[in-house]
N, C-alpha and C positions, 0 to 999 in steps of 0.2 A: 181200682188202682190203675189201671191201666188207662182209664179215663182221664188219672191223673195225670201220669208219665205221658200220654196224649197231649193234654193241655198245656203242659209245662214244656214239655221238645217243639210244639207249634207255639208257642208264644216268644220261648226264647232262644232255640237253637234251628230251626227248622229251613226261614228262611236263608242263614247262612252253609249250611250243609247243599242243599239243593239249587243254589245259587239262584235266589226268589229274585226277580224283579223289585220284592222291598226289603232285600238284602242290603244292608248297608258295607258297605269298604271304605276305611279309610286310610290314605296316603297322605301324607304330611314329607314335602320334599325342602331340604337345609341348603340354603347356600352361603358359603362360606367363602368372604372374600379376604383376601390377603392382606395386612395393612400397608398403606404406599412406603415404597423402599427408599429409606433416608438417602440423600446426597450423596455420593462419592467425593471424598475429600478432598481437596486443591492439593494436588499437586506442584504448587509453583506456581509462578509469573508464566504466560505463555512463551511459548519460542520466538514468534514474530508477534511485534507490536500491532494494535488495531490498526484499524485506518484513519480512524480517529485522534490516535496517539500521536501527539508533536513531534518531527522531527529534527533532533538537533543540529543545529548548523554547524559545518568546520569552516573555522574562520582562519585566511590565512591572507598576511601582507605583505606591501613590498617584492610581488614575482615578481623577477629579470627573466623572461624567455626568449632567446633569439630567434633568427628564422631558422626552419625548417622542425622547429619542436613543436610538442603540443603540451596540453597538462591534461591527466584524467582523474576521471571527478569518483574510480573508485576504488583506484589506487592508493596504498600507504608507502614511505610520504608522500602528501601534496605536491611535488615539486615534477619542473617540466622534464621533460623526456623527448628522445630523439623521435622521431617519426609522426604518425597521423593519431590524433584520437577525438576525444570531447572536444575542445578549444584548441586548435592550430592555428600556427603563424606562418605566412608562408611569402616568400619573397618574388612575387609577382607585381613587377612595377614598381609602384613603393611599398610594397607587402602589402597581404589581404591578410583578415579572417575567415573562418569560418569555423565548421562540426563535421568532423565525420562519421556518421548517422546519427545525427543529432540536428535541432534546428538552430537556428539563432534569430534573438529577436532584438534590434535596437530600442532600447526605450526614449522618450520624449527627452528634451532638457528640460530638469525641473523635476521630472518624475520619479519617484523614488520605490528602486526595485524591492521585492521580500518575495518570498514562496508564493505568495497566492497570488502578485501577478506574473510572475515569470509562469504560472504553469495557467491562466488562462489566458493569456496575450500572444495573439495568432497572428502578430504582423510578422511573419517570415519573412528571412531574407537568404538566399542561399551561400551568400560572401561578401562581404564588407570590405571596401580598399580603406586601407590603414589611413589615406587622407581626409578620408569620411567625418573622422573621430578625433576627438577633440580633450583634453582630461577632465577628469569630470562625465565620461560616457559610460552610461552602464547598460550593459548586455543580459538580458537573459538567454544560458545556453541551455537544452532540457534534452536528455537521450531517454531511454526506454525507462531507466528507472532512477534516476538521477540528474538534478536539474541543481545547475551553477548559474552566480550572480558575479558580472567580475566586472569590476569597475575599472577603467582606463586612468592611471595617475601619470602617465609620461610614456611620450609616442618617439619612435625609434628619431637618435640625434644623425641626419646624413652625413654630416665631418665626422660621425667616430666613427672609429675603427672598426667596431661591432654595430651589429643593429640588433637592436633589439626593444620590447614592449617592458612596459612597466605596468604592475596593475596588482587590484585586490582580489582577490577569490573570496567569496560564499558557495559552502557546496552542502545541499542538502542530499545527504543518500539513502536512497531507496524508499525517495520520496513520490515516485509514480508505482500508484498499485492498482497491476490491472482488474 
């Protein structure tokens, strides 16, 4: 009997007690992955529009600005204002333009301005005498984040009493994104 309990604990308990060499161990290790976590819901239309995203133009006609005003392009209303800004008129000889910190660009005659040339057309000029321009002149003016199209319809009359520019505005805002 003993020969028995012998053969039976060596054949099937023996190497796992005495930790035999043809002891078997098994491990079987799980891994458990997460399923991917759904989307978070939209909240909304973004705050600022892509870069991508058109911007619409403010179209405004008919300015009268005399000397020594300007018009700025991100100001409500459109309309001119005493002092220096985007587009000033100023009375130097027979009046100049210019930007203050802005550029200006004269365009060609014939040439016809919109957003994408006024913001890649680098012929700079730093001030234009008002005898320069002719109606029918259009200017692109462009600051850090807002770029104006202002067409010249009538150039200050010397016998009146005022002087002053006539002209169309386009103004795209916050149409340069750095």
């Amino acid at each position: 009997m003993t020969a028995v309990i012998g053969l039976l604990l060596g054949f099937f308990g023996l190497p796992t007690i005495v930790n035999s060499p043809t002891a078997r161990t098994v491990r079987e290790t799980v891994t458990a992955t997460p399923p991917p976590a759904s989307p978070a819901p939209a909240a909304g239309p973004p705050e600022t529009p892509s870069p991508t995203a058109p911007v619409e133009p403010i179209r405004k006609k008919d300015i009268h600005m005399t000397i020594r005003y300007y018009l700025s392009f991100s100001m409500d209303p459109v309309t001119p204002r005493e002092g220096e800004g985007d587009f000033n008129f100023f009375a130097l000889g027979d009046g100049e333009i210019n930007s203050t910190g802005g550029t200006v660009v004269r365009l060609d005659p014939g040439q016809q301005g919109s957003l994408d040339v006024c913001t890649t057309d680098t012929r700079y000029v730093r001030r234009l005498e008002v005898a320069e321009l002719t109606p029918g002149t259009q200017l692109c003016v462009v600051n850090k984040a807002n770029v104006g199209l202002i067409e010249i319809r009538a150039l200050p009359d010397p016998k009146a009493p005022s002087s002053y520019l006539t002209f169309d505005a386009t103004i795209w805002r916050q149409a340069i994104r750095s």
